[in-house]
C-alpha positions as CSV (number, residue, x, y, z in Angstrom):
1,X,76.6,21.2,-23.5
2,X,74.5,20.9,-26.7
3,X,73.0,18.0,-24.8
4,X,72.0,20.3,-21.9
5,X,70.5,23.0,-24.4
6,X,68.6,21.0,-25.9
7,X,67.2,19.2,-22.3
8,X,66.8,22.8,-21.2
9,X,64.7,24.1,-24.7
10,X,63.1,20.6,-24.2
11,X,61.9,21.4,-20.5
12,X,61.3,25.1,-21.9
13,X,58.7,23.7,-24.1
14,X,57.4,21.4,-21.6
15,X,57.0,24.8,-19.2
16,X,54.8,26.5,-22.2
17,X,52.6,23.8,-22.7
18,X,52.0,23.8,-18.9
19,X,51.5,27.5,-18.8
20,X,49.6,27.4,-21.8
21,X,47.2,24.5,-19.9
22,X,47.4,26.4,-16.8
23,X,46.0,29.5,-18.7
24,X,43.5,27.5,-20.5
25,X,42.4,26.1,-17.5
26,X,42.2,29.3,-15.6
27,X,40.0,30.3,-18.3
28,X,38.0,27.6,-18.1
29,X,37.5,28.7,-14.5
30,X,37.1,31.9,-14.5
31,X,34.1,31.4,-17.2
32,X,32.4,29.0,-14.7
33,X,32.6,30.9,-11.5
34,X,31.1,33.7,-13.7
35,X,28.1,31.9,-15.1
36,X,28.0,30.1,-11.6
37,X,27.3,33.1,-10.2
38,X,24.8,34.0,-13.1
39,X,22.9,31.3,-12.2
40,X,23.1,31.8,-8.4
41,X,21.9,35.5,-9.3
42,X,18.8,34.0,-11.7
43,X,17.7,31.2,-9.0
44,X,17.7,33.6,-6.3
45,X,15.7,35.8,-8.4
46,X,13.3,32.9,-9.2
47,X,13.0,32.0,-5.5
48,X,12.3,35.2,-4.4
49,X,9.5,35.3,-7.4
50,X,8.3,32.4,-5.9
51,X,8.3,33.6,-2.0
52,X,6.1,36.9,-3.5
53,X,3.4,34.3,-5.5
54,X,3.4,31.9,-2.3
55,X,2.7,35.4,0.1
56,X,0.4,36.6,-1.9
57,X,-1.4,33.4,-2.0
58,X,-1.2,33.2,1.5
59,X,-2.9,36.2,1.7
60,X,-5.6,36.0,-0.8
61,X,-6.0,33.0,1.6
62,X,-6.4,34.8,4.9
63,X,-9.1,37.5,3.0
64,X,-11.1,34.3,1.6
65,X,-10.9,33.0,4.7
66,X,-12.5,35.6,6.5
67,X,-14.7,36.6,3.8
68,X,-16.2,33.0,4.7
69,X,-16.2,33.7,7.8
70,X,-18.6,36.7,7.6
71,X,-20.7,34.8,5.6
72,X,-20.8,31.9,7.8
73,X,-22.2,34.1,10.8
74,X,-24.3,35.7,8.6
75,X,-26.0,32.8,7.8
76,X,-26.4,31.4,10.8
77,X,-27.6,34.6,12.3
78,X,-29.9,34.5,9.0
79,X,-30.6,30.5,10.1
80,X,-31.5,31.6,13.7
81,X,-34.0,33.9,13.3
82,X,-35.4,31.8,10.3
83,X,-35.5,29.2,12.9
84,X,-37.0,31.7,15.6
85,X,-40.0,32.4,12.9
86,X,-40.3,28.8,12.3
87,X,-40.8,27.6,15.9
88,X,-43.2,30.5,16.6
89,X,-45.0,29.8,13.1
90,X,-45.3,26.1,14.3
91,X,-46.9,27.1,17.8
92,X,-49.4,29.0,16.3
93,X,-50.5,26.5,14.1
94,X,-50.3,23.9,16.9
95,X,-52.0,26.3,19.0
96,X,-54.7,26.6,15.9
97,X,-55.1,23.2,15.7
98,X,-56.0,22.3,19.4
99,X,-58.8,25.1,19.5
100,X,-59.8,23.6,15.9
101,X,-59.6,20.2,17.8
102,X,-61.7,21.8,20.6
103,X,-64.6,23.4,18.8
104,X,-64.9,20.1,16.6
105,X,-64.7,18.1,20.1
106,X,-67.4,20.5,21.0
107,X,-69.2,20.7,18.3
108,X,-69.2,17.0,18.3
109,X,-70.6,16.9,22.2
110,X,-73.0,19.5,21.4
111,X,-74.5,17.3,18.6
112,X,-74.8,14.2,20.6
113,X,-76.3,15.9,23.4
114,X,-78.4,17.4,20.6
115,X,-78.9,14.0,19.9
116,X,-79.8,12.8,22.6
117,X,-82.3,15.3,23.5
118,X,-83.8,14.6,20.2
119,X,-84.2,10.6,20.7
120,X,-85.8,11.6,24.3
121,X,-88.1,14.2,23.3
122,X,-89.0,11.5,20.7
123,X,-89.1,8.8,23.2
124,X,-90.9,10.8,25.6
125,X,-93.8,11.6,22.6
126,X,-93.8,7.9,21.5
127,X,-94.4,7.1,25.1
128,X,-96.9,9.8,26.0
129,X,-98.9,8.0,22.2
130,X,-98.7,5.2,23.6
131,X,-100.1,5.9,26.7
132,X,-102.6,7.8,25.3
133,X,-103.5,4.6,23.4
134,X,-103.3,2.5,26.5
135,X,-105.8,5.0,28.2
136,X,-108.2,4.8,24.7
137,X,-108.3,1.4,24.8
């Protein structure tokens, strides 16, 4: 019976050292859930830190992106009238230019005829002198 004692304090001790593991290890667990959970509890703060920044960039996105748009009508609202006044500008000074064109064309006709007159009157009295010499002579 000794024999059987001492097998039975022997498994006895065995039995604490595995409830003493067990407890350990439980421990061990129950510390890992917990900061497992901490850090479940951190990264979904993080990510829903980081669902805020990307909305809100998102947004100041969508207001830059109409700001832009305004400006881009604006300009070329700005770029069609500027472009009206341009092509009327141009026509007038087209316009300007072909009556300058004209009155020089004019003027130029006028002073050939002008000219002309001026070599026939001249004509005309070098013939008459030299007629008048003819009949002298």
């Amino acid at each position: 019976m000794a024999g059987i004692e001492a097998f039975k304090a022997r498994i006895q001790g065995i039995l604490g050292k595995v409830e003493a593991q067990t407890a350990y290890n439980k421990g061990k667990v129950e510390v890992y859930t917990a900061m497992s959970q901490a850090r479940a509890i951190i990264y979904e703060v993080f990510a829903r830190g980081v669902d805020l920044e990307i909305k809100q960039a998102l947004a100041d996105i969508d207001v830059r992106t109409k700001e832009l748009d305004e400006r881009i009508k604006a300009l070329v609202e700005t770029y069609g009238v500027h472009k009206i006044v341009v092509e009327g500008g141009a026509k007038v000074a087209a316009q300007l230019c072909a009556a300058a064109l004209g009155s020089v064309n004019v003027n130029a006709g006028m002073a050939y005829q002008s000219q002309e007159s001026v070599q026939e009157s001249a004509q005309t009295v070098t013939e008459s002198r030299e007629s008048g010499s003819d009949d002298k002579r």
